[in-house]
N, C-alpha and C positions, 0 to 999 in steps of 0.2 A: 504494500500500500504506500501510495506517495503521501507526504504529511508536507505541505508548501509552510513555508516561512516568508510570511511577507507581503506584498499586493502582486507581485510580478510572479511568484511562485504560483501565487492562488490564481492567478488568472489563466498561467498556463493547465495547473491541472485543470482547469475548469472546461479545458478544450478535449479532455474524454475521460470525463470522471468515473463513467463506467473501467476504462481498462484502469485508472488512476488507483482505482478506491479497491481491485482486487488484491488477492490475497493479504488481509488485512494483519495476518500475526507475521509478517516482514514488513519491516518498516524502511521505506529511504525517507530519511529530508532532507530536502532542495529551499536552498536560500540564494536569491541571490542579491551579492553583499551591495550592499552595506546594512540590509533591509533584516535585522536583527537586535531586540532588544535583549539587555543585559539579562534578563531572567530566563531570554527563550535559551541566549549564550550557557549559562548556566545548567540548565537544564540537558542541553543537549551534550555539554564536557562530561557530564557525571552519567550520561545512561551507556548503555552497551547493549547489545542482540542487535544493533539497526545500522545503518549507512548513510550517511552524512556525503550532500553533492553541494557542493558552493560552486557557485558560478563570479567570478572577480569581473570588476568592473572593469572598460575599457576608458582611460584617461591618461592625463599628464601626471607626473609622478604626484607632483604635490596639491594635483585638489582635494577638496575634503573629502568624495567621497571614494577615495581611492589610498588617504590617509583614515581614513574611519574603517577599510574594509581590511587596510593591512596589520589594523591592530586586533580586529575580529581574527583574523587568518593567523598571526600568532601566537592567540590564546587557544586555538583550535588545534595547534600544531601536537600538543599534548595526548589528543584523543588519536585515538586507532580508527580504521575503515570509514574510510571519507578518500575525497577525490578535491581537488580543485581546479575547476575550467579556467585560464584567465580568458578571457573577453580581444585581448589584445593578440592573442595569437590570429585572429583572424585577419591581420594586416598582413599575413602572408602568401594569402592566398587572391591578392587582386584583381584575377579575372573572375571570378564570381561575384553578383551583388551582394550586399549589406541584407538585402532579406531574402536573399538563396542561402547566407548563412547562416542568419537567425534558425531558420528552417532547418539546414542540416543539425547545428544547435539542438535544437528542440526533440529531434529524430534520438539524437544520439543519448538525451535523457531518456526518451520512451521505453529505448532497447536497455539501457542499465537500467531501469525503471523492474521490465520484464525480465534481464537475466538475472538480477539481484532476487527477485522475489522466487524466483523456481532453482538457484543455487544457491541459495546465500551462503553455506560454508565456505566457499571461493572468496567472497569479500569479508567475512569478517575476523575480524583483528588485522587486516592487511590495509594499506593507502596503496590506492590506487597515482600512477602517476600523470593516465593518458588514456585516449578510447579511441577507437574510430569504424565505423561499417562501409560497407560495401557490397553492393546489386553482383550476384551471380550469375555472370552473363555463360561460361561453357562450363566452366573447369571450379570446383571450389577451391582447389590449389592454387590454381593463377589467383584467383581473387584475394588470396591470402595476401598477395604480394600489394594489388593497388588497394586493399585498405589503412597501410600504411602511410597513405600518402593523403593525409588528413590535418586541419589548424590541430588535433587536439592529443595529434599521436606522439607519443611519446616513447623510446625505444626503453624497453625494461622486461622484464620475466613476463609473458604473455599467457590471459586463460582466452581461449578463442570460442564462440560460443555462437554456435548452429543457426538461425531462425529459418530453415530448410528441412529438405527432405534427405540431406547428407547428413552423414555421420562423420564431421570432421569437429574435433575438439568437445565441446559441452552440447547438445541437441536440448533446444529449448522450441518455445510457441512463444508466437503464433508463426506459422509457415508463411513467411514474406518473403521469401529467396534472399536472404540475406547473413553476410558475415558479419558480427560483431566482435571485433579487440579490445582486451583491457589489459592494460600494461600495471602490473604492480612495482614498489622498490626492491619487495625481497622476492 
């Protein structure tokens, strides 16, 4: 189950709270920063069984909400099984638009959304470092290779996770022809 923190979290899950609100005893929450107050901060350092997604903002080093979201990010650094997206990696990718990558964005919470709730032992106690999917056009081997090639991928110990009819790495639902990567640090 997704648990949003925030106006920007809650609006996203609101976009399919059906698939959001399954499997309700795995929990992710998704914040994205700076969009947390000190009790939810709290609350969330001290629990465990669940997965923690921060999404960082994309800014100049020294606006507020990018100094408010870095102090969130190192009091969070304490806790185990969490991921943080920054925002700013998508400046590397500028032949796609600003909302092709919101969009990919957004995808790529759904799919950690759904391998987190049907494997959770894979995420927990572990940080994630990076993630990225990709369309299974012949081969799910080759695909392997240009899912790599993502703002959010990051090169680390990889659990690769099915949404197919292949049995390459974890085989999860729903069957979207689709490869998902998560890079952990250990």
């Amino acid at each position: 189950m997704l648990v949003p923190i925030g106006k920007r979290a809650m609006e996203l899950s609101m976009k399919d709270p059906i698939t959001f609100s399954s499997y309700p005893d795995n929990v992710l929450y998704l914040c994205f920063l700076p969009e947390m107050s000190g009790q939810e901060e709290n609350s969330i350092i001290n629990s465990s069984n669940n997965f923690l997604a921060l999404i960082f903002p994309m800014g100049e080093e020294f606006s507020e909400k990018v100094i408010m979201s870095q102090g969130i990010a190192r009091r969070m650094e304490r806790r185990k099984s969490k991921v943080v997206l920054f925002d700013d990696e998508m400046k590397k990718f500028p032949h796609h638009s600003f909302s092709k990558l919101i969009e990919f964005r957004e995808h790529l919470i759904f799919l950690l959304h759904m391998a987190f709730v049907q494997k959770e032992s894979l995420f927990l106690g572990r940080d994630a470092t990076g993630m990225s999917f990709a369309k299974i056009k012949y081969d799910p081997y080759a695909t392997l290779e240009s899912v790599r090639d993502s703002p959010w991928y990051i090169p680390g110990k990889e659990e690769v996770f099915s949404f197919s009819k292949f049995n390459v790495g974890n085989k999860v639902e729903p069957d979207i022809n689709e490869m998902f990567i998560v890079t952990f640090k250990d």
